[in-house]
C-alpha positions in Angstrom: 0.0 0.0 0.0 1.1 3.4 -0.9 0.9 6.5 1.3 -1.1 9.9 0.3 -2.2 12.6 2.7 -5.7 14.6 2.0 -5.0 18.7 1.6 -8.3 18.3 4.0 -5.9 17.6 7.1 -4.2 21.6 6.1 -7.5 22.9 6.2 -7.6 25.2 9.4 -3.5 26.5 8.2 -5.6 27.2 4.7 -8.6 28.9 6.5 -6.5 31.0 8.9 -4.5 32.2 6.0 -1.3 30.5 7.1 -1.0 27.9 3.9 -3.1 28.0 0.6 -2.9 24.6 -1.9 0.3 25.1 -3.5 2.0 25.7 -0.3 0.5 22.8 1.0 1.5 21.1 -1.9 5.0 22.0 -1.3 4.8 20.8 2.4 3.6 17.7 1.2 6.5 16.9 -0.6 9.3 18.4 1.6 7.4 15.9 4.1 8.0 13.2 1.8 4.7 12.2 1.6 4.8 10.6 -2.3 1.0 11.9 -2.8 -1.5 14.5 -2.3 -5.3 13.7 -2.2 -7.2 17.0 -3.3 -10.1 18.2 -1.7 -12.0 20.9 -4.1 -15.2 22.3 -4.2 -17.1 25.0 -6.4 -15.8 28.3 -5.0 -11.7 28.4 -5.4 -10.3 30.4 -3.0 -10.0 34.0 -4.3 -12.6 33.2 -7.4 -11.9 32.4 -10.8 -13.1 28.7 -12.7 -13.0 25.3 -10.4 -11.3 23.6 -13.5 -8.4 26.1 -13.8 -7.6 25.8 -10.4 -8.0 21.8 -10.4 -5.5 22.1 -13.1 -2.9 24.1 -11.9 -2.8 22.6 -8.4 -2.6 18.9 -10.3 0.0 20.4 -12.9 2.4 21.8 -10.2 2.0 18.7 -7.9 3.3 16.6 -10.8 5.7 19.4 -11.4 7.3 19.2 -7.9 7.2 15.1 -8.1 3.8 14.3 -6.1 1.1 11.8 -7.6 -2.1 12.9 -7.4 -4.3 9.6 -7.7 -8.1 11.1 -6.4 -10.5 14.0 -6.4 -12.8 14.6 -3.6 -16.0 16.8 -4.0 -18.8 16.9 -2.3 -22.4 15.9 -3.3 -25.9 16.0 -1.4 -28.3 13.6 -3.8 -31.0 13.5 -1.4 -32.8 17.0 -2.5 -35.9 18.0 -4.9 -33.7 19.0 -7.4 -31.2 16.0 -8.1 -30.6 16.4 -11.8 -28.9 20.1 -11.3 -26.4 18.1 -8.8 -26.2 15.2 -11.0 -25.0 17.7 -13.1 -22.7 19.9 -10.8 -21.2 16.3 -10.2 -20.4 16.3 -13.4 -18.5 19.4 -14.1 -16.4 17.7 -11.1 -15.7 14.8 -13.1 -15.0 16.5 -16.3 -12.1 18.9 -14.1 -10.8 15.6 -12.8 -10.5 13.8 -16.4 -8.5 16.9 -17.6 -6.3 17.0 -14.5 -5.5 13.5 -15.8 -6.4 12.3 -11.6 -8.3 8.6 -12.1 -10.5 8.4 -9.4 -13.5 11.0 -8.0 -15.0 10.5 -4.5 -18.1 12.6 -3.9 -20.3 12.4 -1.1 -23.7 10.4 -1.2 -26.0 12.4 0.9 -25.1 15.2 3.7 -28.5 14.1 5.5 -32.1 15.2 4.6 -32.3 18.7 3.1 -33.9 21.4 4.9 -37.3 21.0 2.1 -36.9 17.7 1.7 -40.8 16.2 2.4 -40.0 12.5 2.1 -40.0 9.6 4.6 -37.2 10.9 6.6 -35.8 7.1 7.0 -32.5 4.9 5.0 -34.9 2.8 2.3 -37.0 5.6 1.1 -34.2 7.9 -0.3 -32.3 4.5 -1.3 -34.0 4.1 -5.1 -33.6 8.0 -5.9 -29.9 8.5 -4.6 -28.6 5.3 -6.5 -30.1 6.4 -10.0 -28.6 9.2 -8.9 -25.2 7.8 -8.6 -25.1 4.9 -11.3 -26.1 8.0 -13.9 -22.3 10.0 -12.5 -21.0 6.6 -12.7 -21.9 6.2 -16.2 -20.8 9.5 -17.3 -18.0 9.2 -15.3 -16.7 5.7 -17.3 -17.0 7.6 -20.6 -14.5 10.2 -19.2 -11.9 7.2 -18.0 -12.6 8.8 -14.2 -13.8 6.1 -11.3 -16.5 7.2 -8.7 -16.5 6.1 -5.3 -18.1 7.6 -2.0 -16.9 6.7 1.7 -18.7 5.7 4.3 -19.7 9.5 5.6 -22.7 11.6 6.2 -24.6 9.5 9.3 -27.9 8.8 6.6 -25.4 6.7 4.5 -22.5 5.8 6.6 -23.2 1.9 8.5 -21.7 -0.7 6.3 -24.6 -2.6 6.1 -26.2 0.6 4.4 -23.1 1.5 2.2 -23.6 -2.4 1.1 -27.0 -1.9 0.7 -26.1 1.3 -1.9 -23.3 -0.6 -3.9 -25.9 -3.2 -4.5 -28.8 -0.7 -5.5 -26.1 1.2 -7.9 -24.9 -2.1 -9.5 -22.6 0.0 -11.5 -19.0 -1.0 -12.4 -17.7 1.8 -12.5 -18.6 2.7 -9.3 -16.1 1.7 -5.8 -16.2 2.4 -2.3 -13.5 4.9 -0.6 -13.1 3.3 3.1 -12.2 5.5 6.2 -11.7 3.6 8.7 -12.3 5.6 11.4 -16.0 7.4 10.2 -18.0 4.0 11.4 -17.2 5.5 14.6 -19.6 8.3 14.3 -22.9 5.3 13.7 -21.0 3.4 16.7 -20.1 0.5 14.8 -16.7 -1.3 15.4 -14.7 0.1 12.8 -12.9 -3.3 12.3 -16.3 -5.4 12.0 -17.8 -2.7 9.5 -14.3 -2.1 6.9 -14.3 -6.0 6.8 -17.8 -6.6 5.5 -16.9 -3.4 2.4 -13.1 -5.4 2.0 -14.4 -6.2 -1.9 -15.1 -2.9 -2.9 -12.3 -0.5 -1.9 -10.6 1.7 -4.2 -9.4 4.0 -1.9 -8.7 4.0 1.8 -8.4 6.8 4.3 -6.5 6.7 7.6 -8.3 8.7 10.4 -8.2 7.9 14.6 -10.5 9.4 17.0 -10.7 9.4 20.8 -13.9 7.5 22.3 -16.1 8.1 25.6 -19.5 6.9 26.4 -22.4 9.1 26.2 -23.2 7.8 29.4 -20.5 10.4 31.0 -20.6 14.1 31.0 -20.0 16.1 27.2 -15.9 16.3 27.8 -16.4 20.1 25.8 -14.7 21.4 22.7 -13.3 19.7 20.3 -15.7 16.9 20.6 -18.2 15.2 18.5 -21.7 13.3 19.3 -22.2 10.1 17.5 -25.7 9.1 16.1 -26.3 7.3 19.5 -25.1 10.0 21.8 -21.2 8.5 22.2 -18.6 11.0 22.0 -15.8 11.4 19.4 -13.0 13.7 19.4 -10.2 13.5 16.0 -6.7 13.6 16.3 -3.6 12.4 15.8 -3.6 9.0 13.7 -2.4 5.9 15.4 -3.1 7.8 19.5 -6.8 7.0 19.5 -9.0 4.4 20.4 -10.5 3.3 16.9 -8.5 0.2 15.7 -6.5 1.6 12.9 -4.1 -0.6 12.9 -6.7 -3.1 12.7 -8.5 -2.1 10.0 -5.0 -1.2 7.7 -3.8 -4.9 8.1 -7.1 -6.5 7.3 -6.9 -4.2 4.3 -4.2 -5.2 3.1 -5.0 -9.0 3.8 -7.5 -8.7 1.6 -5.3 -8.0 -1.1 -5.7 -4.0 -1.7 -2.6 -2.1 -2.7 -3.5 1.3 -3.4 -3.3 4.5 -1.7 -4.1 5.3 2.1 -4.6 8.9 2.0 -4.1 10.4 5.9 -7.2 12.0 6.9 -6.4 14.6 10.0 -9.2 16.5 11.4 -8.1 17.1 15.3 -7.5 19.9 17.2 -3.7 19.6 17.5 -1.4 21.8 15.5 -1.9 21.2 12.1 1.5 20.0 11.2 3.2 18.6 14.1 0.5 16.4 14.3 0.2 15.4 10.5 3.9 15.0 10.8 3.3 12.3 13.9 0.3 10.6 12.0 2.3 9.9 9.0 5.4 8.3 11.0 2.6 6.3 12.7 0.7 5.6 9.4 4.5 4.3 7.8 5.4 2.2 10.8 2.1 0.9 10.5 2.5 0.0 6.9 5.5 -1.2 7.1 5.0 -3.9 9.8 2.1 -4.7 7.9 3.2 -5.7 4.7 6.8 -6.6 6.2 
């Protein structure tokens, strides 16, 4: 397996002016991390067109010796008017076939819209956000560009719903991008849940959280409620309690040898703690495949 990290772990250096995508690009290398995962949406920072910026962030990552193997957008599917995102989706695809990047994640659903009037439940939005989907996948295959969507967004996030999609879609074209720490936030066993997807992986993140039961007191800031009322707080990969180490060697065991992009979302400094997650993510990898 091959490491990556996400520009999503620079984003509070980006937001608070310190760092913007090329710089991080740069820090990525002089970190020598081999690849850069980037994480794009419709409004490039300081204006100007999505697919010019795409470009020139892909072109000078290649330039400084990085490999750029996805694209990650969002996507909300579950909303009245689906066939304008199918098509903003789209335009996402096309920027990531002219960057010359392979694969595409977007997101499934970000939960139910604020007009959405359906059955507010998992099997009624199923048959609408998997047209959805298997349409961007189609589209997607005619561009040479693979889809894939991660296990994120609480509506969409168990495995035995993200199997339950994948089956719905019935697309080849379309994969699955596995973060191994985001079952966490449906309080499933993180281990239990990546082994059920092992099949359909085309992409793999590396996150780590810290755990407490909802039965104690909220611990304050920096942390997260899960869908049952647990708590979850981000941080440095490879010092929490999810079982990453776990979940990277049954990975591997099952025969996947792609890219394991480091996720970091904690509340640590930015890059002292991506520096300490990717000597953990390494030492992982390494006694892994040995």
């Amino acid at each position: 397996m091959k490491t990556c990290v996400s520009t999503y772990s620079f984003a509070r250096l980006i937001d608070e002016g310190g760092m913007d995508h090329f710089a991080v690009l740069d820090k990525i290398r002089e970190m020598n991390i081999p690849a850069a995962e980037l994480v794009l949406d419709d409004t490039p920072p300081g204006g100007g067109s999505p697919r010019d910026f795409a470009c020139r962030l892909a072109e000078h990552a290649r330039k400084i010796g990085l490999e750029v193997p996805i694209y990650t957008t969002g996507a909300n599917f579950c909303r009245p008017d689906v066939e304008a995102e199918i098509r903003r989706v789209e335009k996402h695809i096309d920027i990531a076939a002219e960057a010359g990047i392979p694969l595409l994640r977007h997101d499934v659903v970000h939960d139910f819209s604020a007009d959405y009037t359906g059955l507010r439940v998992f099997e009624a939005i199923l048959p609408t956000v998997s047209t959805a989907i298997r349409e961007v996948a189609d589209y997607a295959q005619k561009k040479g560009v693979v889809t894939c969507s991660e296990n994120h967004g609480r509506l969409v996030q168990d495995s035995d719903r993200m199997l339950a999609l994948f089956n719905a879609v019935n697309h080849p074209n379309y994969r699955y991008l596995c973060d191994i720490g985001n079952f966490g936030g449906v309080d499933e066993d993180c281990a239990v849940a990546v082994s059920k997807l092992l099949p359909l992986i085309s992409h793999v993140h590396a996150k780590d959280s810290f755990v407490r039961s909802g039965m104690l007191p909220n611990p304050g800031r920096g942390w997260f409620v899960s869908r049952a009322g647990n708590y979850r707080r981000p941080t440095i990969f490879g010092q929490g309690d999810q079982p990453a180490y776990q979940c990277l060697k049954i990975i591997y065991e099952s025969g996947y040898r792609g890219y394991v992009s480091l996720e970091f979302e904690g509340m640590e400094d930015n890059l002292l703690a991506i520096s300490i997650s990717m000597e953990n993510l390494n030492r992982y990898l390494a006694q892994i495949m040995g």
